[in-house]
C-alpha positions, 0 to 999 in steps of 0.5 A: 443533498445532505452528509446524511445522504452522502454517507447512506451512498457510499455505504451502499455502494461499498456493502452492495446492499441496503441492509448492510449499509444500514448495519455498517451506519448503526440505522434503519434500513429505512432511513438508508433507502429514504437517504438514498432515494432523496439524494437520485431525486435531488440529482435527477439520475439513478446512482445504484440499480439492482443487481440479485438480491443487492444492489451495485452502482451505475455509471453515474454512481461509480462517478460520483462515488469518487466525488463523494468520497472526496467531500467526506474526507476534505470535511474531516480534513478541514475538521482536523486542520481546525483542531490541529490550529486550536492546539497544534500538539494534540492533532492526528497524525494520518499516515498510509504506507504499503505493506512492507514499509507499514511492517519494517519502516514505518515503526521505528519512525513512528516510535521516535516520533510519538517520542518526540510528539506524545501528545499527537495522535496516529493512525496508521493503514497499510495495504498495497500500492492501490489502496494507499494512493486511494486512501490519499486521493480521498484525502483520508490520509495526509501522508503516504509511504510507497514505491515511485509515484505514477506520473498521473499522480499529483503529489508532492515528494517530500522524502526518499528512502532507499532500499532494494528487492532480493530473490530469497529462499530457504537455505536448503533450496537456495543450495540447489541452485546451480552455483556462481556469483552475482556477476558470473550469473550474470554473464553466464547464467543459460549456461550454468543452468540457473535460468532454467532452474529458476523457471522450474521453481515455485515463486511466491507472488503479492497480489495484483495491486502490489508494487513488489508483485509488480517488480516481480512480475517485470523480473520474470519477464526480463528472465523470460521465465513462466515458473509455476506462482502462489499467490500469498496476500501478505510480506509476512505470509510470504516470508514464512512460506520461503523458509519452509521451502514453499518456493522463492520470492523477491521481496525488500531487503528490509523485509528479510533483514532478520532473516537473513542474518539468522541464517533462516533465508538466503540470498540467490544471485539471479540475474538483474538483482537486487533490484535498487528501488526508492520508498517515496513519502508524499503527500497532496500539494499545498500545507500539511497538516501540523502533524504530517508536517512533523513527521516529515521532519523526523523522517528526514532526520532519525528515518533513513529519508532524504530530500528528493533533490539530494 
């Protein structure tokens, strides 16, 4: 087995065939199907078999493609943590956060840090809560930003942020909604007609794997509604559907803040909210990088987090 081979797999395995591999790696469609082959052979079982014109993983592919996964990202870590040692100030920061704190928290924290560290670089990846405990677990990140950790997860908290979800839209249809406030919604809300009104109205939905379509998704079953759902792929997309009057959405409060403020959203009462959630900053067990390690640090003074016993 070879990194050559390893990273000729795991392209395969994420393009589906032998010629986009060898696009993505910049070689030979050749040397990807000898790569490939050396590393069955070297194994003794079949890793991709044929699927139409492409190829897809078997089950052993499929195991050991997370393996393999691991090994490349451990390889680079160890690599950064060489150079991070040789000079601690130029090392790599490697962050990952979920959509709406990659969007309205992880930039002003950023801001202040390379501030404070302009030597250091940074990578920043968002996508939903999947993707970024994904990029963690392949050690292609140091840091992760995101909602409660699973208890499957092996992680270690090094921070907690609070913040909390609200049900917005546009200011005109918020009006429709039969009046009260947050408490008389509460006690009151078959009555007044709110629930029913809620379950008429179109809720704009993250996509599966969203920690805030997940919240929604519990919302709803708490209101025991079935309202009529888009799915929009992005805070932002969401967030501009709502105030053209699209629908309604719960979305962080800090991903409305403006516009709220400005008058372009506004707030519904509904019942069970705001819902009060945590942003968890983890990492792996074990010493950080030099550089996650002063991110840590910041976070917990300028970055609105605190230590998770407080």
């Amino acid at each position: 087995m070879t990194l050559n081979q390893l990273r000729s797999f795991l392209a395969v395995a994420e393009s589906g065939s032998v010629r986009a591999a060898a696009e993505d790696l910049v070689v030979t469609q050749a040397a990807v199907s000898a790569s490939l082959a050396a590393l069955q052979k070297s194994l003794g079982v079949a890793l991709v078999t044929p699927d139409g014109r492409g190829l897809r993983l078997t089950d052993a592919g499929a195991s050991y493609a997370r393996y393999a996964r691991r090994i490349l990202g451990l390889l680079d870590e160890a690599g950064r943590a060489a150079a991070a040692a040789a000079d601690p100030e130029r090392g790599e920061l490697r962050i990952a956060a979920v959509t709406t704190a990659a969007e309205q928290i992880v930039p002003p924290i950023l801001g202040g840090f390379r501030r404070r560290h302009p030597q250091t670089g940074v990578r920043l990846e968002a996508g939903n809560r999947d993707r970024v405990r994904s990029l963690l677990d392949r050690h292609q990140v140091d840091l992760v930003i995101a909602g409660r950790p699973e208890p499957d997860w092996d992680v270690v908290v090094h921070g907690v942020r609070p913040h909390e979800l609200v049900v917005v839209a546009a200011p005109e249809l918020a009006a429709a909604a039969p009046a009260g406030g947050a408490q008389e919604a509460r006690a009151g809300a078959e009555a007044d007609g709110l629930l029913p009104w809620l379950a008429r109205q179109t809720w704009l939905l993250r996509e599966p794997g969203s920690g805030t379509r997940a919240s929604t998704d519990a919302l709803l079953a708490d209101l025991d509604i079935s309202p009529l759902t888009l799915i929009v792929a992005s805070n932002v997309a969401i967030r501009e559907s709502a105030q053209v009057g699209l629908g309604i959405t719960l979305l962080s409060r800090d991903a409305v803040a403006t516009e709220l403020a400005a008058g372009k959203l506004a707030e519904i009462p509904v019942p069970g909210t705001p819902l009060h959630r945590d942003w968890y900053l983890v990492a792996h067990p074990g010493r950080l990088p030099p550089a996650a390690a002063r991110l840590v640090t910041h976070a917990l003074g300028a970055g609105r987090f605190h230590r998770p016993d407080r």
